[in-house]
SEMI-410069 format. One record per residue: residue number from 1; chain; x, y, z of N, C-alpha, C, O, CB in turn. Coordinates in steps of 0.02 Angstrom, whole numbers. Glycine has a CB too. Layout:
<sekols>
<sekol nr="NUM" kette="A" n_east="X" n_north="Y" n_up="Z" ca_east="X" ca_north="Y" ca_up="Z" c_east="X" c_north="Y" c_up="Z" o_east="X" o_north="Y" o_up="Z" cb_east="X" cb_north="Y" cb_up="Z"/>
...
</sekols>
This chain:
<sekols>
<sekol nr="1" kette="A" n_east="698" n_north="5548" n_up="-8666" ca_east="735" ca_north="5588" ca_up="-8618" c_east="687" c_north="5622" c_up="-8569" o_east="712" o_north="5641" o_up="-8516" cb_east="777" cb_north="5640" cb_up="-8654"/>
<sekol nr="2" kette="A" n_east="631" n_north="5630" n_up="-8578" ca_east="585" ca_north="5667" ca_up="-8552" c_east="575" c_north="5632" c_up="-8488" o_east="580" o_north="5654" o_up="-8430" cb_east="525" cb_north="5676" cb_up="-8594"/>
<sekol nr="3" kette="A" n_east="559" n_north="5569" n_up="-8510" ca_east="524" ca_north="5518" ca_up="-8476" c_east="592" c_north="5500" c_up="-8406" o_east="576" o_north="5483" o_up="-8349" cb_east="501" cb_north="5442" cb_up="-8543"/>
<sekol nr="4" kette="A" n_east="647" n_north="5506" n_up="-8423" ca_east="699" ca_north="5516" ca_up="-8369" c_east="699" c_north="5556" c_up="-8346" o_east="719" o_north="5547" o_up="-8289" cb_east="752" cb_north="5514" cb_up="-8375"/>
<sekol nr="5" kette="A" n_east="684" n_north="5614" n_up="-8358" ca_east="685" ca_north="5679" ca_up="-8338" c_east="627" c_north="5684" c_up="-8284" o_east="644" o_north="5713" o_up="-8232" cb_east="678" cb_north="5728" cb_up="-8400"/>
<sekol nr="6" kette="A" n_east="565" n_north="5661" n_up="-8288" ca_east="512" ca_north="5641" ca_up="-8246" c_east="541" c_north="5594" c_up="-8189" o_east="527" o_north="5615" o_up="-8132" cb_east="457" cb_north="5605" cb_up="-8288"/>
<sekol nr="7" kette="A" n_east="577" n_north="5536" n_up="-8190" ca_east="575" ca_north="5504" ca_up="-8133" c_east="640" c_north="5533" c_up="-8105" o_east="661" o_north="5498" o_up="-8059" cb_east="567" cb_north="5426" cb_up="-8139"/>
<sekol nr="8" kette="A" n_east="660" n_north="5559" n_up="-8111" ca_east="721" ca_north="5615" ca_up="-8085" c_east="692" c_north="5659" c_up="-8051" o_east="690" o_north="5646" o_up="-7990" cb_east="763" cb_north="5656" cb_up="-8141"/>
<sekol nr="9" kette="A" n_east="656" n_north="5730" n_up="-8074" ca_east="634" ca_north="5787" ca_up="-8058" c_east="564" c_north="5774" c_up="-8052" o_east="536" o_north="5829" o_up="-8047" cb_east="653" cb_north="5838" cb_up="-8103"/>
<sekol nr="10" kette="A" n_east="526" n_north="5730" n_up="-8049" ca_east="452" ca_north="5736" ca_up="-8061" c_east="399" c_north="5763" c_up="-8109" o_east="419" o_north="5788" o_up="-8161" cb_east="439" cb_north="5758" cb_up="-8022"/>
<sekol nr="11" kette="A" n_east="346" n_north="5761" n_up="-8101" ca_east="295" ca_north="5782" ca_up="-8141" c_east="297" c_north="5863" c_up="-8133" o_east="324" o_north="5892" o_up="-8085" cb_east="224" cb_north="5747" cb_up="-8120"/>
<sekol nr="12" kette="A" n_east="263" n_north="5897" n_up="-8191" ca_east="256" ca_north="5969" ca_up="-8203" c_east="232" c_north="5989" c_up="-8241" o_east="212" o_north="5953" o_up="-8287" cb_east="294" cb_north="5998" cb_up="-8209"/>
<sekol nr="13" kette="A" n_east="219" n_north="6058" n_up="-8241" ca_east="194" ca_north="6083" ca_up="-8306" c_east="230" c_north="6067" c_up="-8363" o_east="201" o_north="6050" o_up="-8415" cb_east="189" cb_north="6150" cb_up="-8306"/>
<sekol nr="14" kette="A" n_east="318" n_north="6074" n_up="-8356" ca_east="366" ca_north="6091" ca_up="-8411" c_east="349" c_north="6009" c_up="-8445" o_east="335" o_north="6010" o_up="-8505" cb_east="461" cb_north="6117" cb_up="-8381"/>
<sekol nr="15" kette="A" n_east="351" n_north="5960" n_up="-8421" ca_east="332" ca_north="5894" ca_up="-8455" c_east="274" c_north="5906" c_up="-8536" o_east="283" o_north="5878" o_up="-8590" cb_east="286" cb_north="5845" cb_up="-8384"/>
<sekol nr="16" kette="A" n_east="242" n_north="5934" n_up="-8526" ca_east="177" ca_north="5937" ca_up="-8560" c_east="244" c_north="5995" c_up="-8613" o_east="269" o_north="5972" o_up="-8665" cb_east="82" cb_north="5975" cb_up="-8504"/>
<sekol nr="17" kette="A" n_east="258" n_north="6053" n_up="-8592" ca_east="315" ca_north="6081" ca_up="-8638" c_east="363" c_north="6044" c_up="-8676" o_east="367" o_north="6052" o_up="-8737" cb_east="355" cb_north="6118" cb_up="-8603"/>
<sekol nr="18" kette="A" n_east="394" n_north="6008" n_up="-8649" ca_east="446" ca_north="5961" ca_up="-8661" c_east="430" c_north="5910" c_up="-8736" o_east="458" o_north="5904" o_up="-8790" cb_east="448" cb_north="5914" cb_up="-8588"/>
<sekol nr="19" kette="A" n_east="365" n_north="5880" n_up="-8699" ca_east="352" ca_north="5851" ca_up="-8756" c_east="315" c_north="5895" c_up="-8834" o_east="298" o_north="5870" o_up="-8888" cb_east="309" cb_north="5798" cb_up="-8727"/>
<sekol nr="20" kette="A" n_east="312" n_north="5956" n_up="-8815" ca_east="286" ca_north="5968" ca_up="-8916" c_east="338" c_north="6016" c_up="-8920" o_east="340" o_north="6050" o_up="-8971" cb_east="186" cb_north="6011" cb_up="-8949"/>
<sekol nr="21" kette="A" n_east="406" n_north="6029" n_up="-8849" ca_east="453" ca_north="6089" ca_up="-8895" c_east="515" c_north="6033" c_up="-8901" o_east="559" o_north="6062" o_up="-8933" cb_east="480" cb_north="6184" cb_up="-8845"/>
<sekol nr="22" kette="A" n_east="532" n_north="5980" n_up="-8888" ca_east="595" ca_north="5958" ca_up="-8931" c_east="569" c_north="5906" c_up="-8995" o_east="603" o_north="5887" o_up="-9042" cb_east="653" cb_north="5913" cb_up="-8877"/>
<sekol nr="23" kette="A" n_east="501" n_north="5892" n_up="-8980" ca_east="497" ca_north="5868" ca_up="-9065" c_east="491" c_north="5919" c_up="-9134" o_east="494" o_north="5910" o_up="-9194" cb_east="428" cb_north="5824" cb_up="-9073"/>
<sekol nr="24" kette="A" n_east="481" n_north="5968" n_up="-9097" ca_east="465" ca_north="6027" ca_up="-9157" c_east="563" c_north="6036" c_up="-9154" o_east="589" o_north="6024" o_up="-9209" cb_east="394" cb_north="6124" cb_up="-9124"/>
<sekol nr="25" kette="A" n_east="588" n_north="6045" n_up="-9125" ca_east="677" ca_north="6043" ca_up="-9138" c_east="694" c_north="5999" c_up="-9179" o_east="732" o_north="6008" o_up="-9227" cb_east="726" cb_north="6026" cb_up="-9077"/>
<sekol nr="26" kette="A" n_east="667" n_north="5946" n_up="-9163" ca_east="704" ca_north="5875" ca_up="-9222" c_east="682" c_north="5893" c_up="-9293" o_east="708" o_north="5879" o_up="-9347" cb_east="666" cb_north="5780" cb_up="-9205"/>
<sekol nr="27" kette="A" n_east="623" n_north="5928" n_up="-9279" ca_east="575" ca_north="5918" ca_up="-9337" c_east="622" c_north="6014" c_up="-9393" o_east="615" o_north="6038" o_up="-9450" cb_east="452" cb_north="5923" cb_up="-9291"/>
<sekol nr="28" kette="A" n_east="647" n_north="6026" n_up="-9354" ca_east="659" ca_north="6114" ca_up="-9390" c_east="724" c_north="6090" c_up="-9392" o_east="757" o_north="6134" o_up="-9421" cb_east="643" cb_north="6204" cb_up="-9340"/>
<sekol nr="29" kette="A" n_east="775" n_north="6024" n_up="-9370" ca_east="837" ca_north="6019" ca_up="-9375" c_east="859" c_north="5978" c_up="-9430" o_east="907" o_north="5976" o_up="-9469" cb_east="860" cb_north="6000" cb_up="-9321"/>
<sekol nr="30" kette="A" n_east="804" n_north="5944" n_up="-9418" ca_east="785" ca_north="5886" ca_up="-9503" c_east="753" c_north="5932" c_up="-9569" o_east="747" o_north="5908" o_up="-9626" cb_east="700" cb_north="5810" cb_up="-9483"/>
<sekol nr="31" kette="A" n_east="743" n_north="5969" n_up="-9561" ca_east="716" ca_north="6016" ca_up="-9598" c_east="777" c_north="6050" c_up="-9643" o_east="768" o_north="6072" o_up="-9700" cb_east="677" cb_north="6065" cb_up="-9550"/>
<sekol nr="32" kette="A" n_east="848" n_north="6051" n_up="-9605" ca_east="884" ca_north="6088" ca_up="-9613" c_east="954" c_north="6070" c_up="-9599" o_east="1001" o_north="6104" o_up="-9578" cb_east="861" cb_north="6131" cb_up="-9587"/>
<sekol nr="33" kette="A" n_east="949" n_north="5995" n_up="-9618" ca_east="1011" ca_north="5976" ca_up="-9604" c_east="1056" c_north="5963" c_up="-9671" o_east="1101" o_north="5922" o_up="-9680" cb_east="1006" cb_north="5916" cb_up="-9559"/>
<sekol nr="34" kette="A" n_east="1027" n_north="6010" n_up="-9716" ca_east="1086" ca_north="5995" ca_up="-9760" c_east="1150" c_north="6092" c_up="-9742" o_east="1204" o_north="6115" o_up="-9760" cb_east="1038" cb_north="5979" cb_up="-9872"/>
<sekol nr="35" kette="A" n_east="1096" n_north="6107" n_up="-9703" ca_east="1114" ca_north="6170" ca_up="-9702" c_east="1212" c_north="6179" c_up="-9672" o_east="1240" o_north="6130" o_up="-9648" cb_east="1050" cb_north="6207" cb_up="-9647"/>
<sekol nr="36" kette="A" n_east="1238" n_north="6231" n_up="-9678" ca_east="1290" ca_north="6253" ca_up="-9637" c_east="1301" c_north="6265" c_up="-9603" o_east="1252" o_north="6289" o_up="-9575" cb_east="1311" cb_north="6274" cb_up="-9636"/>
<sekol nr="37" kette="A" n_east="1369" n_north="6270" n_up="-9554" ca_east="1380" ca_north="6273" ca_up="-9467" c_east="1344" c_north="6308" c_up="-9456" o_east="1301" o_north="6294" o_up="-9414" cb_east="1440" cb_north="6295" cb_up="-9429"/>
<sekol nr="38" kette="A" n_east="1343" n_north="6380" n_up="-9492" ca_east="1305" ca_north="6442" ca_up="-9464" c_east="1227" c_north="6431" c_up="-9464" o_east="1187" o_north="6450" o_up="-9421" cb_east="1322" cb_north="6509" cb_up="-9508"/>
<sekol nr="39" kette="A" n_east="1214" n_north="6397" n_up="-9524" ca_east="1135" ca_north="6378" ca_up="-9505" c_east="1128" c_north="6317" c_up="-9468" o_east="1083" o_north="6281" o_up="-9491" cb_east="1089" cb_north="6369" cb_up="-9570"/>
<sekol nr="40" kette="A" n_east="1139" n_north="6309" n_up="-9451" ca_east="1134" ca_north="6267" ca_up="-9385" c_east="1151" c_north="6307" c_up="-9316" o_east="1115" o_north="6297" o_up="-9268" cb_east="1184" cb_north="6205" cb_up="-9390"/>
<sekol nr="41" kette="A" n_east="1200" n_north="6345" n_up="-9312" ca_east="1222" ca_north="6369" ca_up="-9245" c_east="1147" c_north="6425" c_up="-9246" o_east="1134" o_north="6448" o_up="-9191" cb_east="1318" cb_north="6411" cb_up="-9241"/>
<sekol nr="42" kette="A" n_east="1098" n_north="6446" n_up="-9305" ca_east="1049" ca_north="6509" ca_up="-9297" c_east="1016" c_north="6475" c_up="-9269" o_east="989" o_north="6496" o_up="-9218" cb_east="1016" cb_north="6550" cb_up="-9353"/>
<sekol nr="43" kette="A" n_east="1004" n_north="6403" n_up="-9295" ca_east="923" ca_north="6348" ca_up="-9273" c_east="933" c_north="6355" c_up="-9206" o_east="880" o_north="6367" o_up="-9176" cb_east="917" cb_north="6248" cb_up="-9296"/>
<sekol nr="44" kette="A" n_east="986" n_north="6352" n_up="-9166" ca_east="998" ca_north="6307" ca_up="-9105" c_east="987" c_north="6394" c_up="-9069" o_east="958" o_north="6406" o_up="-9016" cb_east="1093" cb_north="6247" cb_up="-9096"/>
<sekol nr="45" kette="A" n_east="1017" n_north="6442" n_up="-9112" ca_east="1017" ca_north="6506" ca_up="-9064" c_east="949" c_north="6538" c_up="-9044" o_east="926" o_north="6566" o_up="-8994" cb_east="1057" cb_north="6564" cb_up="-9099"/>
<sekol nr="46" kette="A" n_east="923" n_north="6518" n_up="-9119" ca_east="849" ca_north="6539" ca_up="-9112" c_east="802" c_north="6501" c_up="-9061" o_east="757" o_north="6521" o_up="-9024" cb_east="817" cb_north="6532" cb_up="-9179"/>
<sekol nr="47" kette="A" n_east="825" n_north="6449" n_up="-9072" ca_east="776" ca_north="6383" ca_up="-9027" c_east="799" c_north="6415" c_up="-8951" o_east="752" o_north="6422" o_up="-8912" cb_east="813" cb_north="6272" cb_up="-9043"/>
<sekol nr="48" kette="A" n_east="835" n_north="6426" n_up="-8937" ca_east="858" ca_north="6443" ca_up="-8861" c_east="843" c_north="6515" c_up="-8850" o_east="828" o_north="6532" o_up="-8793" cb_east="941" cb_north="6430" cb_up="-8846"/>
<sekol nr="49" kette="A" n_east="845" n_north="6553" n_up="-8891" ca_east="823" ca_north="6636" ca_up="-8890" c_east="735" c_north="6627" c_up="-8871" o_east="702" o_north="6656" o_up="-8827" cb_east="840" cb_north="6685" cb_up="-8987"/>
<sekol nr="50" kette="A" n_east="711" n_north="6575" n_up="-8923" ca_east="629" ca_north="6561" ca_up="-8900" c_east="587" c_north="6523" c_up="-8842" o_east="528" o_north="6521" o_up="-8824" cb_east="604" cb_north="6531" cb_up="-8948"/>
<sekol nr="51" kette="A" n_east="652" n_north="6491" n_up="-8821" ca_east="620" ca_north="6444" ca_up="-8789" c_east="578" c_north="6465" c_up="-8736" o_east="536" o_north="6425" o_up="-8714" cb_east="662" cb_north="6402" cb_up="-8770"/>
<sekol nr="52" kette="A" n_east="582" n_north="6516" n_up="-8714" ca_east="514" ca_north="6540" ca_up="-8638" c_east="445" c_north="6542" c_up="-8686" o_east="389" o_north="6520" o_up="-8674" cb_east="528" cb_north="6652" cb_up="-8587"/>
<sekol nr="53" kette="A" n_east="476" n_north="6586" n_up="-8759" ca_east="417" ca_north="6583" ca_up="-8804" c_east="374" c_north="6523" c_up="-8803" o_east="315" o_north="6521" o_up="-8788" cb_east="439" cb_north="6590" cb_up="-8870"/>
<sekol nr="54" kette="A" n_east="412" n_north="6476" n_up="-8821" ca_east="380" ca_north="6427" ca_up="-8846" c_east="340" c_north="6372" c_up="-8762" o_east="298" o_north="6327" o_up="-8765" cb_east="447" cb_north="6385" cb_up="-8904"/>
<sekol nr="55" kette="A" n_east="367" n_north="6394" n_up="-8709" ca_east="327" ca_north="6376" ca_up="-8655" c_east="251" c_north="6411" c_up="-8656" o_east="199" o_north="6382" o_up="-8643" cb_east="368" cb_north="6394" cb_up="-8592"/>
<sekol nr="56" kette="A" n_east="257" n_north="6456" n_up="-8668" ca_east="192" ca_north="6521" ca_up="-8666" c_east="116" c_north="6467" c_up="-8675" o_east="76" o_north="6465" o_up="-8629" cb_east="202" cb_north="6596" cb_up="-8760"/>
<sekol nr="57" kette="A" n_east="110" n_north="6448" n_up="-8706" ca_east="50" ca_north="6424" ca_up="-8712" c_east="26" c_north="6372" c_up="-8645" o_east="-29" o_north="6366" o_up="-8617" cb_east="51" cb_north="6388" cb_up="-8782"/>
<sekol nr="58" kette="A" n_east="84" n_north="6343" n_up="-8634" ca_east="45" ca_north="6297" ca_up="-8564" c_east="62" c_north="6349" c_up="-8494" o_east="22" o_north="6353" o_up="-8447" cb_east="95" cb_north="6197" cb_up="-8547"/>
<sekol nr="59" kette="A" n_east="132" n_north="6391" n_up="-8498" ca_east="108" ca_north="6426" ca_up="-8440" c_east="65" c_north="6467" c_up="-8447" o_east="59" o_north="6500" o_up="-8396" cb_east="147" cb_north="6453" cb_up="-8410"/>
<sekol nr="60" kette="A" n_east="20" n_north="6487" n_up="-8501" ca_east="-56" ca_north="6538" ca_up="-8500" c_east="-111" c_north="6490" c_up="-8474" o_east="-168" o_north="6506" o_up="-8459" cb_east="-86" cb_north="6570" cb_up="-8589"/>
<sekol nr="61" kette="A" n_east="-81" n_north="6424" n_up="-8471" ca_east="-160" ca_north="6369" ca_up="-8459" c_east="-131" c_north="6338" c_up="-8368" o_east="-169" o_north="6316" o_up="-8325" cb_east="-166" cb_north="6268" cb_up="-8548"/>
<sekol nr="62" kette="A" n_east="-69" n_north="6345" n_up="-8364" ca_east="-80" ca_north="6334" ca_up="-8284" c_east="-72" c_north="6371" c_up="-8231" o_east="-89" o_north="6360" o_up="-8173" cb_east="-50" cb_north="6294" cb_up="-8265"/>
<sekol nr="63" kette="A" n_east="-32" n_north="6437" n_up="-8267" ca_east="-6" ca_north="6496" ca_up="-8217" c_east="-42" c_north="6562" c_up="-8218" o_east="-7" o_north="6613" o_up="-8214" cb_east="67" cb_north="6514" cb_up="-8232"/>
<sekol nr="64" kette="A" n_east="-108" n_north="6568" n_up="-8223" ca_east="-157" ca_north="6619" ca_up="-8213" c_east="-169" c_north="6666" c_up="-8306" o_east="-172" o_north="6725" o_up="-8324" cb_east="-117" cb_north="6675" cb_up="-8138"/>
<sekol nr="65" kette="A" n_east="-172" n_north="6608" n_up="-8334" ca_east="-182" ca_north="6653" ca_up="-8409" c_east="-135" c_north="6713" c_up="-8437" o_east="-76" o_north="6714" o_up="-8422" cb_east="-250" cb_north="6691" cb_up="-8404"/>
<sekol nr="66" kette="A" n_east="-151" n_north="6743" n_up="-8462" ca_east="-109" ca_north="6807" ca_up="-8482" c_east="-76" c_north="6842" c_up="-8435" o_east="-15" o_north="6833" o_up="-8435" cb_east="-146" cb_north="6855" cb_up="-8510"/>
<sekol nr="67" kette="A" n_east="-101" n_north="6881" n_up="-8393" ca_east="-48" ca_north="6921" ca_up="-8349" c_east="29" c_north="6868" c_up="-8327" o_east="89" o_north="6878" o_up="-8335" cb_east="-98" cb_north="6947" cb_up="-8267"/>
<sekol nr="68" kette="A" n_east="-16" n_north="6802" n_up="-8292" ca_east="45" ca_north="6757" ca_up="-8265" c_east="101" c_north="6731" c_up="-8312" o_east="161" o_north="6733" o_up="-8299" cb_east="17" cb_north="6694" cb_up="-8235"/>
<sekol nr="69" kette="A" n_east="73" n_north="6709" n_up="-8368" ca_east="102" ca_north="6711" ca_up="-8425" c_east="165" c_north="6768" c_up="-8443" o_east="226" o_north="6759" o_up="-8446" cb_east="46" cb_north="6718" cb_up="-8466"/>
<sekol nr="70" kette="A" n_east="135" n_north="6814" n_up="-8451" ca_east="195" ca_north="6881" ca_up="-8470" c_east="226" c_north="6885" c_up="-8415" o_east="285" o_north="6896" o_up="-8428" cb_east="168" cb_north="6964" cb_up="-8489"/>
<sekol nr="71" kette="A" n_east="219" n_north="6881" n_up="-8364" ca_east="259" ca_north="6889" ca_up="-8308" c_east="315" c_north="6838" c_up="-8301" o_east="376" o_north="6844" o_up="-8304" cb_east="216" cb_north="6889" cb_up="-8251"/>
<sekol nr="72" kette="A" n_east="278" n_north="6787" n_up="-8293" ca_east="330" ca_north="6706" ca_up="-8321" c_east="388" c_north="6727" c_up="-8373" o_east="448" o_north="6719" o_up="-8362" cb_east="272" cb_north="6635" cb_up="-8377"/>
<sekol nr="73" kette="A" n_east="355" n_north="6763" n_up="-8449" ca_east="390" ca_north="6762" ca_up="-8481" c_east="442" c_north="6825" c_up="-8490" o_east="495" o_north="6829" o_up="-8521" cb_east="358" cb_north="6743" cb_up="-8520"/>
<sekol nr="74" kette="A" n_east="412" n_north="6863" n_up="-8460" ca_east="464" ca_north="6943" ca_up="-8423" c_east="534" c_north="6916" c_up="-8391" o_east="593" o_north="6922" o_up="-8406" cb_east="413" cb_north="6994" cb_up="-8338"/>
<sekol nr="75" kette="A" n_east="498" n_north="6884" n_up="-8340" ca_east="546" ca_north="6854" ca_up="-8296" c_east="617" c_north="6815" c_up="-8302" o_east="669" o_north="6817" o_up="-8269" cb_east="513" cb_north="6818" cb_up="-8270"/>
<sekol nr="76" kette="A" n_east="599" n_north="6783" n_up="-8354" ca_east="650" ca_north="6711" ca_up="-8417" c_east="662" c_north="6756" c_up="-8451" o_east="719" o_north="6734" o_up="-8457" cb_east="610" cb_north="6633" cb_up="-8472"/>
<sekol nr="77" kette="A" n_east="664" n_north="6814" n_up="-8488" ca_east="702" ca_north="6840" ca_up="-8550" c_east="763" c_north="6851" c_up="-8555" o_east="797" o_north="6832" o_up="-8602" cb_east="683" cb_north="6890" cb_up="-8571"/>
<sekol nr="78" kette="A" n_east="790" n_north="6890" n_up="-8495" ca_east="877" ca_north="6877" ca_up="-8474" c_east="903" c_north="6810" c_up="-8490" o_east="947" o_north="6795" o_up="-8530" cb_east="893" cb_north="6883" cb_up="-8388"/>
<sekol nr="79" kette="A" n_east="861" n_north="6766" n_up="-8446" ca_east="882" ca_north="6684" ca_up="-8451" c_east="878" c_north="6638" c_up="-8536" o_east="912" o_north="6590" o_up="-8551" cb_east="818" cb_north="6640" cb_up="-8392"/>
<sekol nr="80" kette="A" n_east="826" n_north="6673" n_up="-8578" ca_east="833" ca_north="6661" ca_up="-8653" c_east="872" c_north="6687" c_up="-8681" o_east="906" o_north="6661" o_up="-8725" cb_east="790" cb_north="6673" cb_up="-8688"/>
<sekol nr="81" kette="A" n_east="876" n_north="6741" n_up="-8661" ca_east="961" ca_north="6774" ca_up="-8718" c_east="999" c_north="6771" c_up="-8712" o_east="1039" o_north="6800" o_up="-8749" cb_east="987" cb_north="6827" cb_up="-8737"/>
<sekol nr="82" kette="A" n_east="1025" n_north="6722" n_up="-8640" ca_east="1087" ca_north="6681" ca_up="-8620" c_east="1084" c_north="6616" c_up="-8648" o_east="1138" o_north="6587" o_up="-8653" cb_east="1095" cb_north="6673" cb_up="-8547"/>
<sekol nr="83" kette="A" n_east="1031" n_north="6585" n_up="-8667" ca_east="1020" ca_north="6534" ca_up="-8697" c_east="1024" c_north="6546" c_up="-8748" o_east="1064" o_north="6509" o_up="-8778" cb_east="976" cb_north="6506" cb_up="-8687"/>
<sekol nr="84" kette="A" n_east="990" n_north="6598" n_up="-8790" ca_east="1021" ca_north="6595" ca_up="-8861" c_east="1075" c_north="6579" c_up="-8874" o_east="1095" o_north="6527" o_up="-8900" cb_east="1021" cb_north="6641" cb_up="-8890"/>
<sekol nr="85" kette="A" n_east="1111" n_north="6634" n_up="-8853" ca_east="1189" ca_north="6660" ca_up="-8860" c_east="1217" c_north="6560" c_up="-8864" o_east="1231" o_north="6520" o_up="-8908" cb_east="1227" cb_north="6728" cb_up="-8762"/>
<sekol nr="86" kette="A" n_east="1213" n_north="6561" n_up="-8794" ca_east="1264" ca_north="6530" ca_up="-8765" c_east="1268" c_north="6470" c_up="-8822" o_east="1321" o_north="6447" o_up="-8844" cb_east="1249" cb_north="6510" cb_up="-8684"/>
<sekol nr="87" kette="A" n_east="1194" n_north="6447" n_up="-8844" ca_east="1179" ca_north="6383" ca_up="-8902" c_east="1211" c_north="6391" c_up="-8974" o_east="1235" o_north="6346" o_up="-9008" cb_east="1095" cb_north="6376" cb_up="-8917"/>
<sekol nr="88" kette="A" n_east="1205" n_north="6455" n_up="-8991" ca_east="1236" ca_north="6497" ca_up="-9052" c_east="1317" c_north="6471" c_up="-9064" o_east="1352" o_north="6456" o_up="-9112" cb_east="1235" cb_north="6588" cb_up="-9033"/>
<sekol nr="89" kette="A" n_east="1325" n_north="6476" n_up="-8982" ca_east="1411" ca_north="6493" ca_up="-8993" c_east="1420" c_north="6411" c_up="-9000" o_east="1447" o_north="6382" o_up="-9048" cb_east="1467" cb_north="6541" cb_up="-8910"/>
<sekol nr="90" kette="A" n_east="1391" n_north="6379" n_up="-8939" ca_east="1404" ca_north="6296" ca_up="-8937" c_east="1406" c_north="6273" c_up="-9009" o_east="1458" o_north="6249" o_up="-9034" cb_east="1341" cb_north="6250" cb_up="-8895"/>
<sekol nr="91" kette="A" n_east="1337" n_north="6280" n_up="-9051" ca_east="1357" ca_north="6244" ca_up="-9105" c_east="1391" c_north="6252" c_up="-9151" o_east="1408" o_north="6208" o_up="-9191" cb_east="1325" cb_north="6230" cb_up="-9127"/>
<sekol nr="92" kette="A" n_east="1418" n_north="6348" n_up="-9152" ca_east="1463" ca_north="6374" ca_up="-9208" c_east="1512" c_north="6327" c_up="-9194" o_east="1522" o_north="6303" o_up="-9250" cb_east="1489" cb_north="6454" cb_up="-9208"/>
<sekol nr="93" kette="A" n_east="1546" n_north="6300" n_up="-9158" ca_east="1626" ca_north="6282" ca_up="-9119" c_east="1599" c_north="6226" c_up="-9110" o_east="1650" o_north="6210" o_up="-9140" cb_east="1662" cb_north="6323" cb_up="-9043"/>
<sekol nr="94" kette="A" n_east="1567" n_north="6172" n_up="-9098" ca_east="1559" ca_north="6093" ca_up="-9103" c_east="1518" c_north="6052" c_up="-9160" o_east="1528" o_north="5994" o_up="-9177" cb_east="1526" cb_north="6073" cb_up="-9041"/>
<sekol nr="95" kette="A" n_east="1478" n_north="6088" n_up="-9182" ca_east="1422" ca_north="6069" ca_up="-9238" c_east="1485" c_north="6023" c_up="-9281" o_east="1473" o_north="5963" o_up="-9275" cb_east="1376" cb_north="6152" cb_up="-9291"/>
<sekol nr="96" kette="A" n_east="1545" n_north="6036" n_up="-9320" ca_east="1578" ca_north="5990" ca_up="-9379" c_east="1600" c_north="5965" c_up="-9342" o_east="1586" o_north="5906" o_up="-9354" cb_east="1623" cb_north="6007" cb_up="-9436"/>
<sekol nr="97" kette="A" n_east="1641" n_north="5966" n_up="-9279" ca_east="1676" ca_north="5906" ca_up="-9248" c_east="1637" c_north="5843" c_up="-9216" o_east="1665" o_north="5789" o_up="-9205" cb_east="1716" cb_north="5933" cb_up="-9195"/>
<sekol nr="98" kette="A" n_east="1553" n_north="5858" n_up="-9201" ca_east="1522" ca_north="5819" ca_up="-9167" c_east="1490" c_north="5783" c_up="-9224" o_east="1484" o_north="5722" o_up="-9219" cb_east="1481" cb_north="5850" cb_up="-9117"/>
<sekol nr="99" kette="A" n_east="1467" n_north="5815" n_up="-9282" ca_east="1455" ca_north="5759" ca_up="-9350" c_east="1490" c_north="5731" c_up="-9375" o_east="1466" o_north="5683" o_up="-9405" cb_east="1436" cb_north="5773" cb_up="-9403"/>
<sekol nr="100" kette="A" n_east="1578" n_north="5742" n_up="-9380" ca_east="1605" ca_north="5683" ca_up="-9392" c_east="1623" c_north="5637" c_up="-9372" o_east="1640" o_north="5586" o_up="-9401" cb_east="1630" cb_north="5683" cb_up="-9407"/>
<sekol nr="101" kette="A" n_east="1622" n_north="5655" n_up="-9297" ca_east="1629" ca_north="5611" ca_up="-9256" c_east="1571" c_north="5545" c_up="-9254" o_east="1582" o_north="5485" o_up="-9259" cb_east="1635" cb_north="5650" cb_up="-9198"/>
<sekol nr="102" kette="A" n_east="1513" n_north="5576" n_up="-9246" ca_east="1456" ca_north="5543" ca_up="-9254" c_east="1421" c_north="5504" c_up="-9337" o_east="1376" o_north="5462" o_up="-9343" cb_east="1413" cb_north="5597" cb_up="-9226"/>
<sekol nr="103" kette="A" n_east="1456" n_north="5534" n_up="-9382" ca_east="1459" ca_north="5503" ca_up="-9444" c_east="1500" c_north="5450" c_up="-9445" o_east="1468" o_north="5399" o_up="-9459" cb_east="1476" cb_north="5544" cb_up="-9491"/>
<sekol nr="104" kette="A" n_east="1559" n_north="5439" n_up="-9436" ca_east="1627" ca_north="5390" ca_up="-9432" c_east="1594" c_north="5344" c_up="-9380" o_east="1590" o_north="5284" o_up="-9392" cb_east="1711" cb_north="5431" cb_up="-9403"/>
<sekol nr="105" kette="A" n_east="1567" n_north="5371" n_up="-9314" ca_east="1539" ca_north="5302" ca_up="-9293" c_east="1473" c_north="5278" c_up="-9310" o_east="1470" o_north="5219" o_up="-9293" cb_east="1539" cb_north="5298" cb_up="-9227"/>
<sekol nr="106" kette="A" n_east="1422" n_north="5297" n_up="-9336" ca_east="1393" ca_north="5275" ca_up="-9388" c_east="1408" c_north="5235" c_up="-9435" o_east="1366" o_north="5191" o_up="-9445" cb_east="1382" cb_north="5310" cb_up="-9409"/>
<sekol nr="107" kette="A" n_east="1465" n_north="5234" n_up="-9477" ca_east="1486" ca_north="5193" ca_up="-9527" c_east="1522" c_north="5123" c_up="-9519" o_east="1524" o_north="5076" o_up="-9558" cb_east="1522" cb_north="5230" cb_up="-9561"/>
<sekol nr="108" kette="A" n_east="1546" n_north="5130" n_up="-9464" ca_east="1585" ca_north="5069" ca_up="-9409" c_east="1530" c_north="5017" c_up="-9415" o_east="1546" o_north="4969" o_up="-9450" cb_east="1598" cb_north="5095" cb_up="-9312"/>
<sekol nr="109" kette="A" n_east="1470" n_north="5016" n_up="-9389" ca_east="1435" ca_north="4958" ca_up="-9404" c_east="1400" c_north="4927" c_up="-9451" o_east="1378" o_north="4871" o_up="-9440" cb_east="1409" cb_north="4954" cb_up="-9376"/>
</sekols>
């Protein structure tokens, strides 16, 4: 997806993000997929509550180190706790309808 996401929008810093913050998602969702709606709707809330977090390290290496960094990440915190939220709620309310859906067609072939 990334790699579409590049010939769409182009090259960037967030590319270099992209690729070590949604494998660490697969990797904390597989971790935890025997879990319940609610632990799943926390993974997805948390993952979206962190996500400027989890940019921090490459914008400290292309956007002027620390100060640019906190500022970057000052800036996005409104925009993460709308992302939390908003991911929290998505998966409380789709998480069982989208696995069975996706289980049943799974079993079809």
């Amino acid at each position: 997806m990334t790699g579409i996401d590049c010939l769409i929008y182009g090259f960037d810093s967030w590319v270099i993000e992209y690729l070590y913050i949604w494998p660490l998602l697969v990797f904390l969702a597989w971790k935890i997929k025997g879990q319940n709606t609610v632990g799943q709707a926390v993974l997805a809330g948390m993952f979206g509550l962190f996500f400027g977090t989890l940019c921090l390290p490459v914008t400290f290496l292309f956007y002027g180190g620390r100060s640019g960094a906190l500022a970057w990440w000052l800036a996005g915190l409104s925009t993460d706790i709308i992302h939390g939220i908003s991911n929290f709620l998505v998966t409380l309310f789709l998480y069982r309808p989208l696995y069975k859906a996706l289980d049943v067609t799974a079993h079809r072939h």
